[in-house]
C-alpha positions as CSV (number, residue, x, y, z in Angstrom):
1,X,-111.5,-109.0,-175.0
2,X,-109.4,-108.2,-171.4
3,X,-106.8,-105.4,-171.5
4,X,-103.8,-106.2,-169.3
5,X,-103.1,-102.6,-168.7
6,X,-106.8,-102.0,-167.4
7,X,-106.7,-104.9,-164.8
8,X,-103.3,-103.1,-163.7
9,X,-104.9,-99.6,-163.3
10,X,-107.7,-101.4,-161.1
11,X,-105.2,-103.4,-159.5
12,X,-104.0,-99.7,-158.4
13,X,-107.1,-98.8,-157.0
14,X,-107.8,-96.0,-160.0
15,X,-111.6,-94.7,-160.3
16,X,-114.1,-97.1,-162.2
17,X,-117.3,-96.4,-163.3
18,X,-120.2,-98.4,-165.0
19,X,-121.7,-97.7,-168.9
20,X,-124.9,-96.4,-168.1
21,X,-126.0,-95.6,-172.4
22,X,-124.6,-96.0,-175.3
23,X,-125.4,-93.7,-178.3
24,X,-123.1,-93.9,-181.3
25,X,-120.3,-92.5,-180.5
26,X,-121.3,-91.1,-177.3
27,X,-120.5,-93.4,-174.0
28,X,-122.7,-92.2,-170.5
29,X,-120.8,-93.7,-167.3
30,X,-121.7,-93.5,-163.9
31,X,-119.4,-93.7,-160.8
32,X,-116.5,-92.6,-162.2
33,X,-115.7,-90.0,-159.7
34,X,-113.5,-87.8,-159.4
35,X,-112.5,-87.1,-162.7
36,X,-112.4,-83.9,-165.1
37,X,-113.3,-82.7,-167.9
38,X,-110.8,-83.8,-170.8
39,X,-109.5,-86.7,-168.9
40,X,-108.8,-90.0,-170.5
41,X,-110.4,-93.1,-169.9
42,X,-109.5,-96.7,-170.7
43,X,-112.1,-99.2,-171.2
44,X,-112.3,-102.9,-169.9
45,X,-111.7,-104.0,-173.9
46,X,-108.4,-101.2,-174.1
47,X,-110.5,-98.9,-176.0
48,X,-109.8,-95.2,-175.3
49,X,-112.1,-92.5,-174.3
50,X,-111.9,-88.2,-173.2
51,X,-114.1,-87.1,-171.0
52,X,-116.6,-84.4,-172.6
53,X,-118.7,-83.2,-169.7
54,X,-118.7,-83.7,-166.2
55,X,-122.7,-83.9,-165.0
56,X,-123.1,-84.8,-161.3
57,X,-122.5,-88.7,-161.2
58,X,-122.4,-89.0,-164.7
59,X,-119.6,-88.5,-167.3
60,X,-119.9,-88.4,-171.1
């Protein structure tokens, strides 16, 4: 499934990263700098994500 409102966000040039792991309910991305702790993300499928920790290139 494609989310409309994520194409328009990349569309605007916003960050993107890649899924590096996925571990239950824990998502590790890569690339998806810069970006802050507590931040929300929006995944290609329009699934919703906050940004725990911040660790070099990775987010989780």
């Amino acid at each position: 499934m494609f989310d409309q409102k994520f194409q328009s966000l990349i569309d605007q040039g916003m960050p993107t990263g890649k899924v590096a792991a996925v571990n239950e309910f824990i998502i590790t991305v890569t690339g998806l700098a810069p970006i802050g702790s507590n931040a929300l993300v929006l995944f290609e499928n329009g699934s919703q994500g906050l940004v725990r920790e911040v660790l070099g290139n990775q987010v989780v």
